[in-house]
C-alpha positions, 0 to 999 in steps of 0.5 A: 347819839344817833343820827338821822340822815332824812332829807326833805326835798322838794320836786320840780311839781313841789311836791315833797319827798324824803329821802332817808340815807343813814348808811355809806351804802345807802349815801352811795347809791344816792349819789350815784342815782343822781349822778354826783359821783364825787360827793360819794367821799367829799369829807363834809358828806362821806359820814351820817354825822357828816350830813346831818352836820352839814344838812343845810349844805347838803339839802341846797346842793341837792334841792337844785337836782331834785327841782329838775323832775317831777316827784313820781320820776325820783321815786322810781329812779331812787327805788331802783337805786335801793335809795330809801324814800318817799313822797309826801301825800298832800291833804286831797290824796291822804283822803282819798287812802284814807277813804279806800281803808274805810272802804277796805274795812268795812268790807271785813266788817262783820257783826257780832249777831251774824258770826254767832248764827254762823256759827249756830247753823255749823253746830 
């Protein structure tokens, strides 16, 4: 069986991230970023197993850290610390990407009736 050690944490604007720490290293470097050195080797995190057994703990030990700034500041610290994660994007901004792809796409659009005169006047 395998498990996974994603966290979803809320942030001092509420907004969601999720923070994926699914190796030592990685939990490592989370702990230091947050500067909790000593749950590096806390018997009920030290392990994935560990962390997803005790995932609520965890996540209530931490939500109180990650309630102290705003999303935008954790995912610079924790991208520095090469601690996987992201932010969540709420309705309004998945359509704004979503409109940018549109936007994107349709620059790359080209009818089939263009490619073929295209291709005529190269002959």
């Amino acid at each position: 069986m395998r498990y996974y050690g994603h966290l979803d944490l809320t942030t001092a604007q509420t907004r969601w991230i999720t923070v994926a720490v699914h190796t030592t290293e990685e939990w490592r470097y989370l702990c230091l970023a947050l500067d909790l050195p000593d749950l590096i080797e806390d018997p009920y995190f030290a392990t994935n197993a560990a962390r997803v057994a005790h995932r609520q703990a965890l996540i209530a030990l931490l939500q109180e850290r990650f309630r102290q700034q705003p999303a935008w500041w954790w995912v610079q610290l924790l991208g520095r610390s090469r601690v996987p994660c992201r932010l969540f994007m709420g309705y309004p901004e998945q359509q704004q990407v979503m409109a940018v792809r549109d936007q994107i796409i349709s620059v790359f659009k080209c009818p089939e009736k263009v490619v073929k005169e295209r291709h005529d006047d190269v002959r």
